[in-house]
N, C-alpha and C positions, 0 to 999 in steps of 0.2 A: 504494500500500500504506500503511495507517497506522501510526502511528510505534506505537513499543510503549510503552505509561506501567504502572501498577500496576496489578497486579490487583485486581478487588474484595474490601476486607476483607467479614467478614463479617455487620460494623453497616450497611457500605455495601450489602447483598445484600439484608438484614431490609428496610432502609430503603425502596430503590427495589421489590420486592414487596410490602410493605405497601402502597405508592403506587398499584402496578399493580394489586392485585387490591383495595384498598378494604377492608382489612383489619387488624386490631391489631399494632404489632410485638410484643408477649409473645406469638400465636397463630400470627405465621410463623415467629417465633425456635422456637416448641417443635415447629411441623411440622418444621422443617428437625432440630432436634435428632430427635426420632423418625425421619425418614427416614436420617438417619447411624448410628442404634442399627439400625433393621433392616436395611441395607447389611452392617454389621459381625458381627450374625447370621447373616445367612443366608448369607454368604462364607463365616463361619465352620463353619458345619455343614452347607451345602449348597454348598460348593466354587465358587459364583458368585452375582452379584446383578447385576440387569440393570436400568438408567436408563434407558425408552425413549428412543429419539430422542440420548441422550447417549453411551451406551457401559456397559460390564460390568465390574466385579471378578469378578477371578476369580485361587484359588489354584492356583499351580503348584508342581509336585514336583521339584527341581531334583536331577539323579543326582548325584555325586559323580565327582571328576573333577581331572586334574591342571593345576597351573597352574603361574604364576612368578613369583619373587621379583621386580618391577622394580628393586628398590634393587642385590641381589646375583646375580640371575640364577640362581637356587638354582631347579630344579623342587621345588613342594611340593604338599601333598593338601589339594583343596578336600573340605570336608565334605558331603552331601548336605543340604540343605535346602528349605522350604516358603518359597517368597514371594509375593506378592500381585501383581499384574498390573493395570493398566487396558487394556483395550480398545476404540479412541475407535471407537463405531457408525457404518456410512459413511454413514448423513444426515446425522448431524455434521460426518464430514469435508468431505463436498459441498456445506454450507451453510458451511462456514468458506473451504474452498480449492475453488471452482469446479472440477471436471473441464475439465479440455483438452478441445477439440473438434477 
């Protein structure tokens, strides 16, 4: 298994795609910026957005519901809310962590 180091920043992502596709970094930097605007659209007004082969944003409607103080042990009332979700696609998975055989 490989050890775990930093993720790539995002000069480090421009960079090595610029390399890979032979291309300008101002023109991958503004893909990538476009593709984060329309992610964040269409999550926003159509409840999901799908990265093939990567996984999906997608909003969920969280009901309201009772929880607990940890510090006091106090039952209190979670409020209902809207939160965002990733959902890693299972070629993803299966390209990252091999299925069992």
């Amino acid at each position: 298994m490989a050890t775990q180091a930093k993720p790539l920043t995002k000069a480090q992502l421009v960079t090595e795609l610029s390399e890979k596709l032979d291309a300008k970094k101002t023109d991958v930097n503004e893909f990538l910026e476009t593709l984060t605007t329309i992610a964040y659209r269409d999550t926003k007004m159509k409840g999901a957005f799908t990265l093939p082969g990567v996984g999906i944003l997608v909003l969920v409607k969280r009901k309201a519901r009772k929880g607990r103080n940890t510090a006091t042990g106090e039952e209190i009332q979670i409020k209902a809310k809207t939160v965002v979700n990733f959902r890693v696609a299972k070629a993803c998975k299966d390209s990252i962590i091999p299925p069992k055989k």
